[in-house]
C-alpha positions as CSV (number, residue, x, y, z in Angstrom):
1,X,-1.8,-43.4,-17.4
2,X,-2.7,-41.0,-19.7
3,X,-6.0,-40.0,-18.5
4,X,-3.7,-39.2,-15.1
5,X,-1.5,-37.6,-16.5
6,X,-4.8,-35.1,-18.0
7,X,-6.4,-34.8,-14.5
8,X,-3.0,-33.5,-13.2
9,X,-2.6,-31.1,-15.3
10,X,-6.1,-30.0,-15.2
11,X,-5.7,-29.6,-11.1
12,X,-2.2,-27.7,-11.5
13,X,-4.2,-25.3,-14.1
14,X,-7.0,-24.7,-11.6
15,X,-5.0,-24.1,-8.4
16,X,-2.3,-21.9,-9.9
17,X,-1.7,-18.6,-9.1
18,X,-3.9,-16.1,-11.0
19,X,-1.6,-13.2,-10.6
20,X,1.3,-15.6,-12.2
21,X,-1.0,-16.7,-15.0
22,X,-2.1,-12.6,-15.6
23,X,1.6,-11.7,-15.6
24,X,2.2,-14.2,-18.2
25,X,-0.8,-13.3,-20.3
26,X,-0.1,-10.1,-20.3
27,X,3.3,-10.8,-21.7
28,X,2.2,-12.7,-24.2
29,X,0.6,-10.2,-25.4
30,X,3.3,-7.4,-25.8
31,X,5.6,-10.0,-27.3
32,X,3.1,-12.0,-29.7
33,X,1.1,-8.8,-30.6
34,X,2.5,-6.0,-30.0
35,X,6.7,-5.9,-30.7
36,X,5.9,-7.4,-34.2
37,X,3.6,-4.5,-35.1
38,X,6.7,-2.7,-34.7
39,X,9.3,-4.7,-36.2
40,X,7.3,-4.7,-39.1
41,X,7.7,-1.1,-39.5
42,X,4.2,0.0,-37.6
43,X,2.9,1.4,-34.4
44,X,0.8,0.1,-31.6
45,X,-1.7,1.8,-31.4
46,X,-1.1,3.1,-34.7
47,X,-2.0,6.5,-34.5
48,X,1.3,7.6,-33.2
49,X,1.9,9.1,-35.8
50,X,-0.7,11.7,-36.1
51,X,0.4,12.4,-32.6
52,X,3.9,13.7,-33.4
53,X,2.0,15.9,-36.3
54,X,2.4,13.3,-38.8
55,X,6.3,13.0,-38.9
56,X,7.7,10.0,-40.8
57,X,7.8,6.7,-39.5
58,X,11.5,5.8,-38.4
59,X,13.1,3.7,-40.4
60,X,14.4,1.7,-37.4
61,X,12.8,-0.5,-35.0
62,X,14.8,1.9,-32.3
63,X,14.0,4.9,-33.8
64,X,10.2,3.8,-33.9
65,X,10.1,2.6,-30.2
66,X,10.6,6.4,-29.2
67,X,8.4,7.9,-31.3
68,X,5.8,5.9,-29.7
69,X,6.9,6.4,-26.7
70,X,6.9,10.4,-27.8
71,X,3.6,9.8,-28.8
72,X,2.5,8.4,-25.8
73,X,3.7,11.3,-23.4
74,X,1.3,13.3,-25.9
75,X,-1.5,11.6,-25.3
76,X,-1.3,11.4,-22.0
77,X,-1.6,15.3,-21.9
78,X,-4.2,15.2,-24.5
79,X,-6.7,12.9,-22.8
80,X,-6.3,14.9,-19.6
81,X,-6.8,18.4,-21.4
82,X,-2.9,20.0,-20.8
83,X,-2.6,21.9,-22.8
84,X,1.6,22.6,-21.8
85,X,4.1,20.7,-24.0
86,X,6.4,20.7,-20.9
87,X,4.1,20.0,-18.3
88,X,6.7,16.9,-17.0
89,X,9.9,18.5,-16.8
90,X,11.7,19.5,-13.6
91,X,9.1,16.9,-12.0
92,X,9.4,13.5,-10.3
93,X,7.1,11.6,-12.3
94,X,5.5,8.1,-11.3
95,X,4.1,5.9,-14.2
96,X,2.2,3.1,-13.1
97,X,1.8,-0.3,-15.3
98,X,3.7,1.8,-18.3
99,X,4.8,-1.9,-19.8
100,X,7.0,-1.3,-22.5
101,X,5.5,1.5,-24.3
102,X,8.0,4.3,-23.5
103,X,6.0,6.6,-21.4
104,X,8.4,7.3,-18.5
105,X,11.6,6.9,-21.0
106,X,9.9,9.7,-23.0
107,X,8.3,12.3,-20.4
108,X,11.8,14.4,-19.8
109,X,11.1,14.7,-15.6
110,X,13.5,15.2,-13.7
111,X,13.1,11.6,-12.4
112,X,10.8,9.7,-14.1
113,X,9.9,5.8,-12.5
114,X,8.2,3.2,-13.8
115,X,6.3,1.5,-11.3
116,X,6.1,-2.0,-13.4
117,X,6.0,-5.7,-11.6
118,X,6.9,-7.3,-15.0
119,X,9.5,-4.6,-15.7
120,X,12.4,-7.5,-15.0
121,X,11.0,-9.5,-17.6
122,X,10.3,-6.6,-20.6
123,X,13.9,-6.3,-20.0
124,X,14.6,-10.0,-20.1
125,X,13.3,-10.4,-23.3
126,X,14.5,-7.1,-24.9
127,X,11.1,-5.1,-24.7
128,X,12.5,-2.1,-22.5
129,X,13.9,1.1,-24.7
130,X,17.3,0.8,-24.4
131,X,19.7,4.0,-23.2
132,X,16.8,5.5,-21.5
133,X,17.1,7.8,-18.3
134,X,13.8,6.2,-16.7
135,X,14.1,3.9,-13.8
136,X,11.9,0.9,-13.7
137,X,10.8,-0.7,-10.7
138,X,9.9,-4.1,-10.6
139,X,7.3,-4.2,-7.9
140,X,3.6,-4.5,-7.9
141,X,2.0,-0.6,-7.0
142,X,0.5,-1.8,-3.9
143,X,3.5,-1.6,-2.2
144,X,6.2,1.3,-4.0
145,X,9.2,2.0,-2.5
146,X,9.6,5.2,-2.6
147,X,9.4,7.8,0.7
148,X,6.1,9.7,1.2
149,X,5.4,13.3,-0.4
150,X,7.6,12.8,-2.5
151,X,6.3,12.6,-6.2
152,X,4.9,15.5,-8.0
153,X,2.7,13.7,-10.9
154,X,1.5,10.1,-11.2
155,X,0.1,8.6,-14.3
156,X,-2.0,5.3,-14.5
157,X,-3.5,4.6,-18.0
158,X,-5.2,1.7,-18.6
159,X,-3.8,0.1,-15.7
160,X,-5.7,0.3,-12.5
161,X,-8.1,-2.8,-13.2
162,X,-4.5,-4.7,-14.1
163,X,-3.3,-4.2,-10.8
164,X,-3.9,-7.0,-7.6
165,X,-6.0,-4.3,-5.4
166,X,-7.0,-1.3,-7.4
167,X,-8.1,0.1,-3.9
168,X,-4.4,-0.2,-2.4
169,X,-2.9,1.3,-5.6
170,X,-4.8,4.4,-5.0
171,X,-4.2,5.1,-1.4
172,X,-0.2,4.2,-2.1
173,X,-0.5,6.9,-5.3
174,X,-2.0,9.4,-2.4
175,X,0.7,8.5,-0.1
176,X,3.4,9.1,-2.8
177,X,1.9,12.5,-3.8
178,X,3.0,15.9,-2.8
179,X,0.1,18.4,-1.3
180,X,-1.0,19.8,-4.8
181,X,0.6,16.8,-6.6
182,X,-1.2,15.6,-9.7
183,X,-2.8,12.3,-10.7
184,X,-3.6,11.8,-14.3
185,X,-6.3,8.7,-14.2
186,X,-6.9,6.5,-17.6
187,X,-9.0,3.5,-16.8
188,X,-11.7,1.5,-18.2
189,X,-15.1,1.5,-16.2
190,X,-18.4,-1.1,-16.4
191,X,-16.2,-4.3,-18.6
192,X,-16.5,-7.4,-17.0
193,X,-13.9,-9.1,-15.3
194,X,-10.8,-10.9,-18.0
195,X,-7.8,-12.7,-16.9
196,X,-5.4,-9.7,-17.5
197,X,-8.8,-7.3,-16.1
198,X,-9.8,-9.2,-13.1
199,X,-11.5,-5.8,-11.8
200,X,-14.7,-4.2,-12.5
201,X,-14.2,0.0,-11.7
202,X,-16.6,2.3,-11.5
203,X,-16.4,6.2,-11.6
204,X,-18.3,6.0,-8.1
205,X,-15.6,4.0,-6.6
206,X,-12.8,5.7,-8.1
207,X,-14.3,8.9,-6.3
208,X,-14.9,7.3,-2.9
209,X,-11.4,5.7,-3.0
210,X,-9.5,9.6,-3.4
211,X,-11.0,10.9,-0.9
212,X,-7.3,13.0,0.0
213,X,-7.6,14.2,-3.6
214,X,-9.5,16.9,-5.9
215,X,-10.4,15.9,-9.1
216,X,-10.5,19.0,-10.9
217,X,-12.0,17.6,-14.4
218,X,-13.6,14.3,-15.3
219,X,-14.8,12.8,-18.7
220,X,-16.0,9.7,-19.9
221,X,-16.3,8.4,-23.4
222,X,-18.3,5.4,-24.8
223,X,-15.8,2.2,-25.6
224,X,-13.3,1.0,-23.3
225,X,-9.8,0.0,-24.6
226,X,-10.6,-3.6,-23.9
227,X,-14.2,-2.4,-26.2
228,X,-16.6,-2.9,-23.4
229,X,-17.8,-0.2,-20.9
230,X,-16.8,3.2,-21.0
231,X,-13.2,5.1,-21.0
232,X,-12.7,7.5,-18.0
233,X,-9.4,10.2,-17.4
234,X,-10.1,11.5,-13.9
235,X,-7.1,14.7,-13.2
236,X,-7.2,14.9,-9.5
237,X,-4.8,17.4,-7.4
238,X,-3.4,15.9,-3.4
239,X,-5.3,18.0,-0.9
């Protein structure tokens, strides 16, 4: 009976749905390695601080969850070489796979969206900033709702080889973009496929894919964020 019950569980662990089991790793993850960094009094990654010219921690987990999520909007201008403080505000501003790390409840657009399909269950379990202006949608980024030419900037850091169909993301992201609309582009390239990664990008395909878009700068530095392959931020501009 017991070597049944085994082969069952075996078969329902081979035939189950890969995009369930990714979501579920992937939440795992914020809430067994991540939120106690910062419970503890930390930050994840911990050079938030630096990023916010080396102001004091918070003394409160609340406090600390926007300063990382400060830190974050920083970074993202730093990696794509903007150089303007306010370069967000007065924008509509799409964030896609954000998870819980503040960026859209810390950019000050206009209307800033997460675009986040396990945004229901961040909230669920408490890992959302709370009294934050940002909407979050719960939907994968293959499929936004959200009318066409209609979104000044869209950011994707370290999520594009998350998402189901990297391809589909980046023609929705084009379809969502205004004529002269910005994409700011974080994603790892050459790793090999992991259960939360399942997608192996490539600067070549990345450049093929945009083909309504201008990439205006491009770099590439050795060391992924998963650790293997390289890091590329791609700024493209909607033709």
């Amino acid at each position: 009976m017991l070597r049944g019950i085994r082969s069952r569980l075996r078969l329902r662990q081979r035939f189950r749905d890969p995009v369930a089991a990714k979501h579920d790793a992937e939440l795992r993850w914020w809430l067994e390695e991540w939120e106690p960094v910062l419970r503890a009094g930390g930050f994840h990654p911990g050079d938030a601080l630096d990023l916010l010219d080396e102001e004091q921690p918070a003394e409160t987990y609340e406090g600390r969850r926007w300063q990382q999520a400060l830190a974050e909007v920083r970074r993202v201008l730093r990696e794509a070489g903007i150089d303007d403080p306010h370069f967000f505000e007065g924008k509509v501003v799409v964030d896609i796979g954000p998870g819980p790390l503040g960026f859209p409840d810390a950019c000050h657009a206009k209307l800033s969206i997460g675009v986040e399909p396990l945004a229901d269950r961040y909230r669920e379990h408490g890992l959302l900033i709370e009294n934050s202006n940002a909407e979050y949608l719960s939907v994968g980024a293959e499929h936004i709702p959200l009318e066409t030419n209609t979104v000044d900037v869209v950011v994707a850091r370290n999520s594009l080889d998350h998402v189901d169909d990297p391809d589909a993301v980046l023609a929705e992201i084009q379809r969502l973009l205004k004529p002269g609309g910005t994409l700011i582009l974080n994603f790892d390239a050459g790793h090999e496929p992991t259960a939360t990664e399942p997608h192996t990008l490539t600067r070549e395909r990345i450049a093929t894919a945009l083909h309504q878009m201008t990439i205006t700068s491009e770099r590439a530095t050795a060391g992924a964020h998963g650790g293997e392959g390289e890091t590329v931020v791609i700024v493209a501009r909607r033709d």
